[in-house]
C-alpha positions in Angstrom: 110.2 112.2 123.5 113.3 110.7 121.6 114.2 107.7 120.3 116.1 106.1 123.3 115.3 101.9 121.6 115.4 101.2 118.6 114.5 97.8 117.2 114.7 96.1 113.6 114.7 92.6 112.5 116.7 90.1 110.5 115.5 86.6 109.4 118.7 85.6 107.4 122.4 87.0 107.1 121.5 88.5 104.1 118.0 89.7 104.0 117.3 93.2 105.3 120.7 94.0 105.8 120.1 97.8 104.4 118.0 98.0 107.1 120.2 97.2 109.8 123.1 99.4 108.2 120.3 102.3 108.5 119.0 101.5 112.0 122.8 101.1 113.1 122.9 104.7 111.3 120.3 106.2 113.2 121.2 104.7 116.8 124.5 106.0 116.2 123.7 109.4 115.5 121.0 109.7 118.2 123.3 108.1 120.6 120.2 105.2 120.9 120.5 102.0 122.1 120.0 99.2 119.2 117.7 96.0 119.6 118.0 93.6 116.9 115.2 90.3 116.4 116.9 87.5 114.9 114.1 85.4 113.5 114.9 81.5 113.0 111.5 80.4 110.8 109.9 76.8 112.6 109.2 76.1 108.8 107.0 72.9 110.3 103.9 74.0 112.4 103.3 71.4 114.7 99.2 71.4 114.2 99.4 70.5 111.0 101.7 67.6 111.0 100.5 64.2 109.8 101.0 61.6 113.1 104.3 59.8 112.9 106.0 62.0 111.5 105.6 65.3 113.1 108.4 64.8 115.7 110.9 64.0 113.1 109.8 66.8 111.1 109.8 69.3 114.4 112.9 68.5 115.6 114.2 68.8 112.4 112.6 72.6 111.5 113.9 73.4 115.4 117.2 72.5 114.6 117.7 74.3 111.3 115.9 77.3 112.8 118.4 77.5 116.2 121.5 77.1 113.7 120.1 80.2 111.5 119.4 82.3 114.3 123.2 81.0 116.0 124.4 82.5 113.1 123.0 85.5 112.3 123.9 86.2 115.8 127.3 86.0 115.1 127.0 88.2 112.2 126.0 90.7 114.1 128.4 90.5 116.3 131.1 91.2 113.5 129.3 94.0 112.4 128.6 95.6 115.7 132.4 95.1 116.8 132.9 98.2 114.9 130.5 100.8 116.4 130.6 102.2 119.4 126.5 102.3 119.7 124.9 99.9 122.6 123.2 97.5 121.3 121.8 93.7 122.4 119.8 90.7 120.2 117.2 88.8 120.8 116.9 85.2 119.4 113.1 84.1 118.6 112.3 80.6 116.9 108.4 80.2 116.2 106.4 78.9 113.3 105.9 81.5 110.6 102.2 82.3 111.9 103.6 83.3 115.4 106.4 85.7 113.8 104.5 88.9 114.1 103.3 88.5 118.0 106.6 87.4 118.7 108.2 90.7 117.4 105.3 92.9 118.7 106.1 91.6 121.9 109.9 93.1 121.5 109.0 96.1 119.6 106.0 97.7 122.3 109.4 98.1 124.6 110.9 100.3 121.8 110.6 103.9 120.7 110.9 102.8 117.0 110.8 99.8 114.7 112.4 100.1 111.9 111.5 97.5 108.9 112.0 97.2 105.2 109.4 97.6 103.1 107.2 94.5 103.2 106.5 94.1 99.8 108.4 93.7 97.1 110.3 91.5 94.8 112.4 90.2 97.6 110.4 90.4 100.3 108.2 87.2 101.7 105.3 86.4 104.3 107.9 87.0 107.3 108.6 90.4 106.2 104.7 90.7 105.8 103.7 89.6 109.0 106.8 91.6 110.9 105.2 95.1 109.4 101.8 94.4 110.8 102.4 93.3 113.8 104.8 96.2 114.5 102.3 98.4 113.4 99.0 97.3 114.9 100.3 95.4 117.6 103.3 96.8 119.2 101.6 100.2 120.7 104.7 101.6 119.0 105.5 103.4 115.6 107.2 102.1 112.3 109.6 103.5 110.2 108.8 101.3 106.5 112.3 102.0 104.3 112.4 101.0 100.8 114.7 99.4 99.2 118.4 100.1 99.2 118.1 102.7 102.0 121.5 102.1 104.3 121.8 105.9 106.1 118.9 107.7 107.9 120.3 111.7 108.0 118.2 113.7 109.4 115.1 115.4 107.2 115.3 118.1 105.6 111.4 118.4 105.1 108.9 115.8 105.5 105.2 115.7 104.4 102.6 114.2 107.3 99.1 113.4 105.7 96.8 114.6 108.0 92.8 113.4 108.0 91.9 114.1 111.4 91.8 110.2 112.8 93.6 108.8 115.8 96.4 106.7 113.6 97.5 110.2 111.6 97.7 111.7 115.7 99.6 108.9 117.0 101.8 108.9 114.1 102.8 112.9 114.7 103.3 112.6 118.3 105.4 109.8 117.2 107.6 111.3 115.0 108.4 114.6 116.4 111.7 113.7 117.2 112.1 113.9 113.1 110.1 117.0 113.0 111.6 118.7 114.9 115.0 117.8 113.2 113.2 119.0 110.1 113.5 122.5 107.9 110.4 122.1 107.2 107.1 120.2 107.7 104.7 120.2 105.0 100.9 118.9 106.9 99.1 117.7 103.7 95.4 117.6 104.2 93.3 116.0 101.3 89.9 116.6 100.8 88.9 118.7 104.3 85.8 118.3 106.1 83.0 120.4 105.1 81.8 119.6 108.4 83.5 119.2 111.7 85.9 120.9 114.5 88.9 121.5 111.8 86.4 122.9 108.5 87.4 126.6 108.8 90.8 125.3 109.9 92.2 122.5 108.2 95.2 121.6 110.4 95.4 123.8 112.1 95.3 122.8 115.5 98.0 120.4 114.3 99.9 122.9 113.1 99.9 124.8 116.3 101.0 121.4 118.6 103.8 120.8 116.1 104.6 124.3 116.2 104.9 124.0 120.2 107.0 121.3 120.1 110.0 123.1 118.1 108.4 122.0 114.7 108.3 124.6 111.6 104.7 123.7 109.8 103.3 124.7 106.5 99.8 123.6 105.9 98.8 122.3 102.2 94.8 121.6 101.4 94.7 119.5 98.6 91.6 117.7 96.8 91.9 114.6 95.7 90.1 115.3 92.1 89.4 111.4 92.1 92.8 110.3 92.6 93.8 107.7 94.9 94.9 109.3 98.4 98.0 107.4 98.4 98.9 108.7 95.1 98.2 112.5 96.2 100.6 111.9 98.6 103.4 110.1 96.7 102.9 112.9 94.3 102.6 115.9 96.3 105.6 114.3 98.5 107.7 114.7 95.1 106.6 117.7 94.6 107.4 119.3 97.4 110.9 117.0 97.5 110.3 115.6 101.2 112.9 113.4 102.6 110.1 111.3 104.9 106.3 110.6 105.0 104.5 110.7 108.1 100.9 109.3 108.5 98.6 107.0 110.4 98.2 103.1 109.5 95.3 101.1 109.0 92.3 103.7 109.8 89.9 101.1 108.2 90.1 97.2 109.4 93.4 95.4 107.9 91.5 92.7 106.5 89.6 95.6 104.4 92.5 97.0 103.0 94.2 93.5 102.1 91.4 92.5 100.3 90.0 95.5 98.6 93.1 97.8 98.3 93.4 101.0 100.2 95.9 103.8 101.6 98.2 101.6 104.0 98.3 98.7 102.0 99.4 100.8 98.9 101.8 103.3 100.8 103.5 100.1 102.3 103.8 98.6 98.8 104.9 101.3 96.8 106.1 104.9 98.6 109.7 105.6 97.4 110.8 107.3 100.7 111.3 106.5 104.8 107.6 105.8 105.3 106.9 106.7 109.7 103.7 104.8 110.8 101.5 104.0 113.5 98.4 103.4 114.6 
C-alpha cells in the first residue's frame, strides 16, 4: 500500500494552514495526489430556527458560508500555482453538526487524512468534529499534527503502541508506508497479557508482519507502574526520540473517553509529535 490520496481540510484562509503546507509537503514528496475540503460553516441550523425568521437567517448563513468557501478556493489556487503535485478541492457548506459526515464522506476515498490537532488554544468544534469523523467514520487513517508542523520528512524512528486490539492493527497496516521509510520502529507494548495468544510473545507476531513488509522492529515491554498509558507513551516516545506515533483510536466507546478521559482523547489533546490513527 502507499499513500496515492491524500486529503486535509481548511475552514478559513487562515486556520490550519500548517497543515496544508505539510500535506502539500508530503504529496509532493510521495508524488500523491492532494484533496483539499473547504468547509463554509451554515452557522444557522435550520431545525432550530424560530418561524419567521428562519429564511432570512438561512439565506443569510448560506450566503456568508458560499463566499468563505469561494474564497478559500481561490487561495488555494494561489498556493497550488506553485507546485507541481495534482491536486483538486471540494467545496462543502453544512451546518456545524453535519461537518464530520460530510468530510468522512471525502476522506473514506483517501489513503490519508491529515488534520491538525483538534484541540487546542486555537482550535474549535469544527476542528473537533473533523478528527472524529475522520477517524471513526471514514474507514480510513489519520495523521493528527500539532501545532506548527509545516514539513512531513520521512521518520527516522517511530514508536507504535501495541495492545493487541483491532484499532492498534488497522493503524500498523495503515502506516507502513512510514514504517517502512523508517530506521527504526520501536513496538511499545504496556502492561502485556498474562493471559492470551501474545503472553510468551509480546509483539511478536507484529514484529514479524512488520518485519515482512520491509519494516526494521525493535520490541519494548513496558509496565505502566500506575501511569496513564498515554503518558508512557509520550514519555517513552521522548525517550527513545521518535519522529511519529503510531496507534489505534477509540478502543473504548467515544462517548466514554469524552466524558471520563482516556488514551485517544488525551493523545489527541496533548502528543507533541505526527500522531497516525485509526480505528
Amino acid at each position: 500500500m502507499n499513500f496515492s490520496t491524500i486529503t486535509t481540510l481548511l475552514h478559513s484562509e487562515t486556520q490550519n494552514t500548517d497543515v496544508l503546507e505539510a500535506a502539500i509537503d508530503l504529496a509532493r514528496r510521495l508524488n500523491a495526489h492532494l484533496s483539499v475540503v473547504l468547509v463554509g460553516v451554515n452557522a444557522v441550523d435550520p431545525g432550530l430556527s424560530y418561524a419567521g425568521i428562519n429564511t432570512t437567517l438561512l439565506t443569510t448563513a448560506l450566503s456568508d458560508a458560499d463566499t468563505s468557501t469561494a474564497d478559500m478556493a481561490a487561495a488555494l489556487a494561489r498556493r497550488m500555482a506553485r507546485e507541481d503535485v495534482t491536486w483538486d478541492d471540494i467545496s462543502i457548506v453544512a451546518p456545524s453538526a453535519g461537518l464530520g459526515y460530510a468530510l468522512a464522506q471525502q476522506a473514506r476515498f483517501s489513503d490519508l487524512t491529515i488534520l491538525p490537532q483538534p484541540y487546542g488554544k486555537w482550535r474549535g468544534q469544527v476542528d473537533i468534529a473533523a478528527a472524529e469523523a475522520a477517524l471513526l467514520d471514514s474507514a480510513a487513517p489519520v495523521l493528527i499534527l500539532p501545532e506548527g508542523q509545516t514539513t512531513l520528512a520521512a521518520p527516522e524512528r517511530v514508536l507504535l503502541a501495541w495492545d493487541q486490539g483491532a484499532p492498534a492493527l488497522a493503524a500498523a497496516r495503515g502506516a507502513l508506508p512510514f514504517l517502512r521509510e523508517a530506521e527504526e520502529v520501536v513496538v511499545c507494548v504496556i502492561d502485556p497479557p498474562s493471559q492470551g495468544p501474545e503472553r510468551s510473545d509480546p509483539g511478536g507476531a507484529l514484529a514479524a508482519f512488520l518485519n515482512r513488509h520491509g519494516a526494521k522492529v525493535r520490541i519494548n515491554v513496558l509496565p505502566s507502574a500506575g501511569e496513564r498509558i498515554s503518558d508512557v507513551i509520550m514519555n517513552e516516545a521522548k525517550a527513545q526520540a521518535t519522529d511519529m506515533i503510531v496507534m489505534g483510536g477509540y478502543g473504548r466507546s467515544r462517548m466514554r473517553q469524552y466524558i471520563l478521559g482516556g488514551t485517544t482523547r488525551r493523545m489527541l489533546e496533548q502528543c507533541p509529535l505526527p500522531l497516525f490513527m485509526a480505528h
